[in-house]
N, C-alpha and C positions, 0 to 999 in steps of 0.2 A: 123282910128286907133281904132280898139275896146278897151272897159276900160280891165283897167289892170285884174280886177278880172277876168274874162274872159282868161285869159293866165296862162299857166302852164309849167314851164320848163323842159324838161324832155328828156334824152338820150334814142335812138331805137338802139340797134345791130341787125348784121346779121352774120351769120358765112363767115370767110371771107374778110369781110370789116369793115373799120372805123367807130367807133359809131358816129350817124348821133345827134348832140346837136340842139334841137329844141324849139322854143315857140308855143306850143300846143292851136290855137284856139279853145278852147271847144262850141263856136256857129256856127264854120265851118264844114261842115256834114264829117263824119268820111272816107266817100271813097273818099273825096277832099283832106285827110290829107295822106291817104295811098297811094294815086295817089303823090303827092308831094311828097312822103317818097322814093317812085319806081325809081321817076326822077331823085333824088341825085345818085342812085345808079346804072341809067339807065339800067332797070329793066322794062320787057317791062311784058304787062296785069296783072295792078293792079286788078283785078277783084279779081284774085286768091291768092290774100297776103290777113292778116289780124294781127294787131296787139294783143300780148299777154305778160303779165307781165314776166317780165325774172325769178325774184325771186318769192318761194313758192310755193304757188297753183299760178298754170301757167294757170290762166283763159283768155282765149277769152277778147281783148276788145271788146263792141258793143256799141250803142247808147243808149242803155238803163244803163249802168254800166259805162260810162267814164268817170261823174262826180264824181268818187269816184278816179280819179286818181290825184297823190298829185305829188308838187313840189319836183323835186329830184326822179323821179320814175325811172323804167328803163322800159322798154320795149324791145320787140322782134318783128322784122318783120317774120312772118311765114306763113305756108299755110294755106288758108282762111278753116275754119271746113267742108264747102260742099266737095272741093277740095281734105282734109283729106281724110274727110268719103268715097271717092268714092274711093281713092287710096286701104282704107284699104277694103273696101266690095271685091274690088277686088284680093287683095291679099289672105283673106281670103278662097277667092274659087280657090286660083291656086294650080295644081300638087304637086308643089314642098312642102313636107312636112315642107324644112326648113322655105319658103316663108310665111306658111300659120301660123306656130310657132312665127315668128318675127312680123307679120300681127298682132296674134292676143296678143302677146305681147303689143306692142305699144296702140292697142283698150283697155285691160285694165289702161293703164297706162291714154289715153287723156280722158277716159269716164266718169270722175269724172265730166268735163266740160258741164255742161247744153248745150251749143250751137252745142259744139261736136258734144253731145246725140240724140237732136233733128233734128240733118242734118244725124247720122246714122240710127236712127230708121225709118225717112222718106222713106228710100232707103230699108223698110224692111230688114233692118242688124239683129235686134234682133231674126227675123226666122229662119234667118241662123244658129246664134249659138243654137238654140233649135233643129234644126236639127242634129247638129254635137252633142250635146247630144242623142237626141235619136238615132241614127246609131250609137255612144260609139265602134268607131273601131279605133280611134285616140290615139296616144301616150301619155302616163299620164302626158306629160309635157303641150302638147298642151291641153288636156280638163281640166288642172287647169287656164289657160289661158283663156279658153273661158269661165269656171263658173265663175271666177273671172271678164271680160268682161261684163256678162251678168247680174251680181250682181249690176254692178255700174250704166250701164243702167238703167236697173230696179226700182234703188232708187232715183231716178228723178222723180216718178211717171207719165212716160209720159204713161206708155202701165197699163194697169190691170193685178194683178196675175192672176185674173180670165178667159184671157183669154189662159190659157196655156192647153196644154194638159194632158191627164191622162198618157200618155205613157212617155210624158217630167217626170212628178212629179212621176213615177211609178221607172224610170231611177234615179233620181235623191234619192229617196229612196233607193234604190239598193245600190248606193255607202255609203251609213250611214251604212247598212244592215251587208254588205260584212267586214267580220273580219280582210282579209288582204286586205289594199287597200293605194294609196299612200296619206299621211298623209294631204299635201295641199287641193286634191280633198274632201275627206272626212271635213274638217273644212270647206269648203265653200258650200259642200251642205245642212249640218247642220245649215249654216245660211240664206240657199237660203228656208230650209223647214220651220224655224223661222219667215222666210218672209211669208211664205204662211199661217202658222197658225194664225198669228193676221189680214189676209187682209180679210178672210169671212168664216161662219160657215162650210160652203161644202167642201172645203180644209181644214179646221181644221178636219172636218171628216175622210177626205181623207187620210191624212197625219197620224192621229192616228191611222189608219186602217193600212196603208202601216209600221209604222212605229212602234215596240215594245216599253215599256218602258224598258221590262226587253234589249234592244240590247243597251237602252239612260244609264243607269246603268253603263252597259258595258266600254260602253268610258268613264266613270266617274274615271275610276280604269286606263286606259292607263296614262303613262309619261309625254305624251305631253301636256301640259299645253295649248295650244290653243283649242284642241278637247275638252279636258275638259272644257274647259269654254262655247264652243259653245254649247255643248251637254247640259251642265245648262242651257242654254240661252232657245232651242228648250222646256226642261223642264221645264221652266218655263209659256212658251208663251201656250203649251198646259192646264196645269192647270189652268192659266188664262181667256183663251178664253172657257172653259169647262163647261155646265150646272151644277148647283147643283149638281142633282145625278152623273153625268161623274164626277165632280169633290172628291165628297163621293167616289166613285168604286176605283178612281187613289190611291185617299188619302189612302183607306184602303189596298190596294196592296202595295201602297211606306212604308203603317208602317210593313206589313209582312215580307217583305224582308229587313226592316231595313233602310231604304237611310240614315237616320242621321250619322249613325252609317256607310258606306259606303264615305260618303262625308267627314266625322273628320278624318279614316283614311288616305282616298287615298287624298285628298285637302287640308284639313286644318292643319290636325298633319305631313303629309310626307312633305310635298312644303314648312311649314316654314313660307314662306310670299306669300301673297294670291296678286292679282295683283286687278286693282281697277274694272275691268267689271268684273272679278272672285265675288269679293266685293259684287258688286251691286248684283248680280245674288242670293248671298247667302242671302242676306239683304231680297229681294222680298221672297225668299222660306220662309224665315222666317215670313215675316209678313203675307203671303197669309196661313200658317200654321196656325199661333197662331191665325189668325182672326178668324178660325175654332170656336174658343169659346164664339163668340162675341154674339151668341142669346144667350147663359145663363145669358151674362153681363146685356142685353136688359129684362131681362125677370124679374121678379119679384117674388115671392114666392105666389101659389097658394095653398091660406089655406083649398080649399076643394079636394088639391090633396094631396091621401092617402099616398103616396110614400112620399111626399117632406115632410109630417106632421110625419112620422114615422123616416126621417132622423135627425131632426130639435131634439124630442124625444131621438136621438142615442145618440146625444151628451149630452146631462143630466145624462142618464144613464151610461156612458162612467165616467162620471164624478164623479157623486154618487153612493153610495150603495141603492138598490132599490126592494131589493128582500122581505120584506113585503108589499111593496106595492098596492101589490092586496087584500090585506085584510083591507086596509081606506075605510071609507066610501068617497063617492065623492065628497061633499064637503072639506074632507081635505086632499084628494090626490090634488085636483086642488089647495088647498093652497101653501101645501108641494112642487108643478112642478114650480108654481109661487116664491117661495122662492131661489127653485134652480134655475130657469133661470135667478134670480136677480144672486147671486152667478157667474154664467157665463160669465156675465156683457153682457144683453140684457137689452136695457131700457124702452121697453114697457115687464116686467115680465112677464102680466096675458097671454097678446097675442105677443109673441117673434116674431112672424112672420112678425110683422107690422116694426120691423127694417130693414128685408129683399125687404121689399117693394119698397127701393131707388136703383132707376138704372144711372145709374153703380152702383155698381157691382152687384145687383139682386142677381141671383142663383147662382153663379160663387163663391162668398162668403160661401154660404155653403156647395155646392161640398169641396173646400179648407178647412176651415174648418172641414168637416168627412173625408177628406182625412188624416187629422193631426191627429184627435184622432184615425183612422183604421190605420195607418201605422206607428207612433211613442206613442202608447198609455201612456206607461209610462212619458215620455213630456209632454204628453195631462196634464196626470192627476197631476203633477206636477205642471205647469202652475198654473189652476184652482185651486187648494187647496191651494197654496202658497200667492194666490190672494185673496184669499176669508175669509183667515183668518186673513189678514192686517187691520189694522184699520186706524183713522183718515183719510178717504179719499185718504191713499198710495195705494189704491187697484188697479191692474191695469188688466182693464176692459176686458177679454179674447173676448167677442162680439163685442163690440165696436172695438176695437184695430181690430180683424181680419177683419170686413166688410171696414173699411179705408186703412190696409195693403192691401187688394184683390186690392182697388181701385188705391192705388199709384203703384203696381205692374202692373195691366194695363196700367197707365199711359206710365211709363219709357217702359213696351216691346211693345205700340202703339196697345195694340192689340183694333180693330175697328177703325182704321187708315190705309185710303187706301197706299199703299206705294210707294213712292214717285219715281220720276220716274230719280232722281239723286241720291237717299240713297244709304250710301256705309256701315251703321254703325248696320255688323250684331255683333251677340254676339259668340263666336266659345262654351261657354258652351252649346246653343241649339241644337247643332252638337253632343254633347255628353252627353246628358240625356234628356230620356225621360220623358213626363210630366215634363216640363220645371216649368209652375207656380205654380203646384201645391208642388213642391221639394223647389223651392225656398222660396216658403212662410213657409213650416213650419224651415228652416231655420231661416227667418226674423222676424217670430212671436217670438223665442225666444232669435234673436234678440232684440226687442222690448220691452219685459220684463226683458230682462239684462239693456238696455238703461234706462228705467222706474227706476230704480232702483238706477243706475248710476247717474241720476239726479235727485234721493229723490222727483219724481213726485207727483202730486196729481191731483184728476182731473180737475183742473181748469189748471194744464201744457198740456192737451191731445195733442192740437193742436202743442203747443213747441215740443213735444216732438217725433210728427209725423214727424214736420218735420224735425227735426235729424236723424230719422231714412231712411228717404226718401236720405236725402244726404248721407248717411251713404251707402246705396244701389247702389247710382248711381257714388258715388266714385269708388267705388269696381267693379263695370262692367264694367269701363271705362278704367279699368289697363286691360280688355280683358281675364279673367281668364279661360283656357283651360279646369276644372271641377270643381263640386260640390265641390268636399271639399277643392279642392283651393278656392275659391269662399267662403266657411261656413270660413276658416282662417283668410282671411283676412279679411272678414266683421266683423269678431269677436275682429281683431286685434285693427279695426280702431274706439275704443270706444270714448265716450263720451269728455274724456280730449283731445283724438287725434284730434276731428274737430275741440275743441274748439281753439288747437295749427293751426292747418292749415288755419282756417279762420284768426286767429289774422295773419298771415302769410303773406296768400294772401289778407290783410288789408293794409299792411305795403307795401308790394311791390309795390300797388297800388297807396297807397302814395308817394313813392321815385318815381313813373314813372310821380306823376303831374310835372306842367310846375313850376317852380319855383316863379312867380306870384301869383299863387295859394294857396302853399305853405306859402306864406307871408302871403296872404288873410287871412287863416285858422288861423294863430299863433293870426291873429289879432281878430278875430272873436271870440276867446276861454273866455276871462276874461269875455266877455259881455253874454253870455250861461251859464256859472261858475255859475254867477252871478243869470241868471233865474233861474238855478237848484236849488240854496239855499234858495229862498225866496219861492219856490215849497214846499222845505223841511220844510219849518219852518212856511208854511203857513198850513201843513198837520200837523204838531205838533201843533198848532194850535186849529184846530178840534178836536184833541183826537183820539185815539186807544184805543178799548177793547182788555185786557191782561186777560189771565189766570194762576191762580197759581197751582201750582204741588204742590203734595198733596201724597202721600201712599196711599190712598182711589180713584185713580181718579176717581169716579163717584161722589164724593161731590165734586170737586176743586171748587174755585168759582172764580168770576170776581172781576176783577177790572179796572179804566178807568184812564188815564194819559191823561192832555193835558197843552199844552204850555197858558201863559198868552199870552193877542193880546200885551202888550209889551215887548214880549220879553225876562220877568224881569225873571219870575215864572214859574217851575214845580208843577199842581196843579194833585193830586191824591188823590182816595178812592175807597173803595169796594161799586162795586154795585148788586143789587139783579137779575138782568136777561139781558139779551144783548138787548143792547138800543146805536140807532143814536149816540147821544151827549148828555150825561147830561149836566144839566147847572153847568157853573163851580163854583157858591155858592155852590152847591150839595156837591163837593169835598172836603171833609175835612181836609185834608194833602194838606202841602206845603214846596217846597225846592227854595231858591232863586236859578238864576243861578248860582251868582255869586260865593256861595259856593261851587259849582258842582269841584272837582277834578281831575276826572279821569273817561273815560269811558274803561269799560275791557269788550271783547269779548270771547264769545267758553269757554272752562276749563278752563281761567283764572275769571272765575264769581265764586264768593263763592256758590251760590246754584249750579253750575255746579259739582263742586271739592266735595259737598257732596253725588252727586250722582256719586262715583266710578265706579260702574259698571249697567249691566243691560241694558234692549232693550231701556227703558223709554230713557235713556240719551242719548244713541246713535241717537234718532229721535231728540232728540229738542237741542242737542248740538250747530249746525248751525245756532239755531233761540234765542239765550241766550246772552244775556247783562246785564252788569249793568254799575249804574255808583255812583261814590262813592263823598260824598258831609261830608262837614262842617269839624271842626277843630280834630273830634274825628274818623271823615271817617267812617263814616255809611255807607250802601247800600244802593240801590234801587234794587233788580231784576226783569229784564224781562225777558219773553220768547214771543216771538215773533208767532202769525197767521199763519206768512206765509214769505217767504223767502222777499216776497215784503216791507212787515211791516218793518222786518228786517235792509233794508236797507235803508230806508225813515226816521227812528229813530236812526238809528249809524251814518246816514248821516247830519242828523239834529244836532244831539248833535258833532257833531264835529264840525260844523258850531259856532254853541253857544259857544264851546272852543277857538273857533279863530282858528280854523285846518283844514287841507284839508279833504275835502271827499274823500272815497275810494273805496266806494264800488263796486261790476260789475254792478249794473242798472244804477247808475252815469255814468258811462265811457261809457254805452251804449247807453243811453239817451244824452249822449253829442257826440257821434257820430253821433247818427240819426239826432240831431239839424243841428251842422256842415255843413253835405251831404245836407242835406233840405235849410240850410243858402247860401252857396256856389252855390248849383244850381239856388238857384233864382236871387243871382248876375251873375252870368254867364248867363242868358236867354239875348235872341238878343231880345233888345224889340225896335228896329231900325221902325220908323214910325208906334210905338203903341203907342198912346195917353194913360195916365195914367191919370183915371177921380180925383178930388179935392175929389169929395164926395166919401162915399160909396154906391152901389147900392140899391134901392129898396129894402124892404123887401117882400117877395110875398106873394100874402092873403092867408091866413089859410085856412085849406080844409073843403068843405061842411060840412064834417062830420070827426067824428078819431075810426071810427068803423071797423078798422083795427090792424093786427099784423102780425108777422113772426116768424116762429116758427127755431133756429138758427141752433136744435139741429140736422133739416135733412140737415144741409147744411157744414159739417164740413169735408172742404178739405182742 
């Protein structure tokens, strides 16, 4: 009795008769089992049966695949694939046209089958059907029957493309060629040529030869959604398998006669919905496109090349008025280029080119860039003057900003990314404008300067602020926008308050989908965070903050420093002479216990706010202004606040001291990140991890610390 695992239960049919219910010995050799299948059904030379799954792909059983057969399977008793293949070779060659029609019907249908395949190819069947291509005196039903036949063979790799003939692949061009032809044939020689072009360079030759781009165009524009697609397919597999220059020659033909502009019509805007190998087809033209600009990305700015040094110049001049220029002496002309290029917001001013030196994005950055100032010059100089004459650090850096916008726009369109060989996720705006990145950047550059602004940035937000803009871009591509200025709309629509609504959004949904376990965790986890926050807060009051007072004059305002007593009790302040760490807090001569503290008011509700009615001053430091109001007569204190950070580290503080909640967004943000970081570490499977008593080692100090990093080429 074999063990059980060794048996399988499994029903055979035949047509005709009762299905045979069996226990499948899987160590019993497979022509003992079809030999015993024959018997039930006294069925005489098993030789020529063989078992094949009923349902599906109706594969061949063999001894190599029969362990994949499960309990509850079905099977078919049928003709063993040798058996097959000889029936069909031979029908293939009879008179009778119908014979050889229904022949070669059934050959494409079983040929999917490896076992088939290689008991017809044996018998040389696959010459046969290359025959009946080249002799093409056969009715269009039956030569889609046999290209179709000879396709599925084929993709078994049992035979080589290579070994086919020039008069096969000369025929088979002929039907792509020929304007009228029937619609089946034509789709499958399209992809029997497809085959031929990625299998070696000699038939990629061949094929290119035989075969026009301007006739591959052609079917681009036909109805039929299959030719089209296959025809993309054929055009894709040539540009790929194509040397550099072949593929420069193609590339510059396909931008003459337009293809983008040919595809958005006939494919993408007429069809509506694009099917998913249509997809992919457009996804690779894309990326094998846009990779086109991938040495600029790679390349770096050469300071002894005259060309790249006189475009770098463009943009100054673009910027500035420059027209005495030639009459400084050289020393203060190089002053004067150095002042402007700070203005631009390049951070090496003397030598600007030393920014262009980080690759990604290299040259590709300042292509982009004199692409924005020659083609929207009014922007340009907008941009830059608007920027340059901001103060307190709101400037927002035209150079910098463009050389990281170049870079996250190659990011999101992958360009220098080979593509992928499941990608479905083209863009259809690249179908319809040309110079795709260069159009959308100056788009996103003034994107990025509305965003800047929107969130009252400074340079210490750059990287915040990038990556809002970054989300802000690949939101907007993702709704699939059909053009540019759909595209400029909605990315303009989807400001600053809008993500900050969509991410609180999908924050929240995120949370309603935890398990409810979780959920408990979380509420429990909150008081004990709360709690780290405040003693954050009131350990940074603590320390102290230097304030500055507003003044009518601001170039005289002066300082002054606030810090919490270490108990808690006292607000200790006074004016000091220059920005310093931590005065000592003897130094401070003013003092407000807490306990008198009243009231703290924020924004317009601050008395120095409310006397500064109008004007630019107030509009900046509005969001940075507190006070708080103490003792029985309710005095002031006014602050104004550094920086949005200060801000809420001191309103968050002194609400603490109130016995009142915090409110601010670093709080709520700071207590999310806790949260997500608290909950993940309870939730880790630490199932057979030993958790050491002690803490680890400390590791020995380095030989030396004649080291550093410099942050500011690294800002992605």
């Amino acid at each position: 009795m074999p063990p059980q695992k060794d048996i399988v239960k499994i029903a055979i049919q035949m047509p005709g008769a009762y299905p045979q219910l069996i226990d499948l010995d899987q160590k019993k050799p497979l022509s003992a089992v079809i030999k015993e299948v024959c018997d039930g059904w006294n069925l005489s030379g098993p030789d020529g049966y063989a078992l094949q799954y009923a349902d599906g792909i109706q594969t061949y059983i063999t001894e190599s695949n029969r362990l994949d057969i499960k309990n509850g399977s079905i099977l078919r008793l049928t003709k063993a694939p040798g058996r097959y293949a000889e029936e069909l070779f031979r029908g293939i060659q009879n008179l009778d046209s119908g014979v050889r029609c229904d022949s070669l019907k059934q050959l494409a249908a079983v040929s999917t089958d490896v076992t088939f395949a290689q008991e017809f190819i044996s018998r040389d069947g696959h010459s046969l059907l290359v025959q009946i291509v080249e002799n093409s005196n056969e009715a269009p039903i039956i030569m889609a029957h046999t290209l179709k036949g000879f396709m599925e063979l084929m993709d078994h790799g049992i035979v080589s493309w290579e070994n086919l003939s020039t008069v096969f692949i000369r025929k088979i061009a002929g039907f792509v060629n020929v304007k009228v032809m029937d619609a089946s044939i034509q789709q499958l020689s399209l992809a029997i040529l497809e085959n031929m072009v990625q299998s070696s360079t000699s038939l990629f030759l061949l094929v290119k030869q035989e075969v026009t781009l301007e006739r591959l165009i052609g079917h681009l524009q036909v109805l039929n959604q299959q030719i089209q697609t296959k025809a993309m397919a054929l055009l894709i597999a040539l540009l790929q398998s194509a040397s550099d220059m072949e593929k420069k020659e193609m590339f510059d033909f396909l931008v003459k006669i337009n293809l983008r502009q040919y595809i958005y019509k006939n494919i993408i805007h007429s069809s509506g919905a694009v099917g998913d190998e249509m997809a992919h087809y457009l996804y690779v033209l894309q990326s094998v496109t846009l990779n086109l600009l991938e040495p600029k990305m790679r390349m770096p700015l050469d300071s002894y090349n005259q060309e790249q040094r006189e475009v770098l110049h463009s943009l100054r001049q673009a910027a500035f008025e420059t027209e005495s220029e030639g009459s400084l002496s050289h020393e203060r002309r190089r002053s004067l280029c150095a002042k402007e290029f700070k203005k631009l917001g390049f951070s090496n001013n003397s030598n600007p080119g030393l920014d262009l030196n980080r690759t990604p994005p290299g040259l590709l950055a300042l292509e982009t860039m004199s692409y924005f100032s020659s083609r929207y010059p009014d922007a340009y100089s907008r941009f830059v003057l608007e920027n340059s004459s901001r103060e307190d650090k709101h400037e927002c850096p035209f150079a910098r900003s463009s050389i990281q916008l170049t870079l996250i726009l190659c990011e999101i369109l992958r360009i220098g990314e080979p593509p992928s060989e499941t990608g479905q996720d083209y863009h259809p705006i690249f179908f319809a404008q040309d110079r795709l990145l260069e159009e959308l950047f100056c788009i996103c550059i003034q994107l990025l300067n509305k965003t800047w602004k929107e969130m009252r940035a400074t340079q210490e937000d750059f990287d915040k602020v990038m990556q809002v803009v970054r989300e802000q871009i690949t939101r907007t591509l993702s709704s699939k926008p059909t053009s540019l200025e759909l595209f400029k709309n909605k990315v303009n629509a989807l400001n600053y308050s809008e993500i900050l609504k969509l991410r609180q959004t999908e924050r929240l949904h995120q949370e309603e989908t935890l398990a409810p376990p979780v959920l408990e965790l979380k509420e429990q986890l909150k008081p004990e965070l709360l709690e780290l926050i405040r003693q954050q807060r009131l350990n940074r009051m603590c320390h102290g903050t230097l304030f500055r007072k507003i003044s009518s004059r601001r170039r005289q305002d002066k300082l002054w420093y606030c810090r919490l007593s270490p108990n808690h009790k006292v607000l200790h302040y006074g004016d000091v002479d220059e920005e310093t760490d931590a005065p000592p807090i003897e130094t401070l001569q003013e003092k407000i216990p807490v306990a008198d503290i009243k009231a703290l008011l924020t924004g317009k509700d601050c008395p120095h706010m409310k006397e500064k009615s109008s004007g630019k001053q107030n509009k900046e430091v509005l969001d940075l202004a507190f006070s708080i109001t103490y003792d029985v007569e309710e005095y002031t204190l006014n602050f104004i606040a550094s920086s949005r950070t200060d801000f809420c580290l001191w309103t968050d503080g002194l609400n603490v001291l109130l016995g009142r909640d915090m409110t601010s967004e670093c709080m709520r943000s700071e207590l999310e990140i806790l949260l997500s970081m608290e909950i993940k570490l309870r939730l880790l499977d630490l199932e057979n991890i030993p958790i050491p008593d002690a803490a680890p080692p400390v590791p020995k100090p380095p030989s030396n610390y004649n080291f550093c990093y410099d942050f500011s080429q690294a800002e992605q």
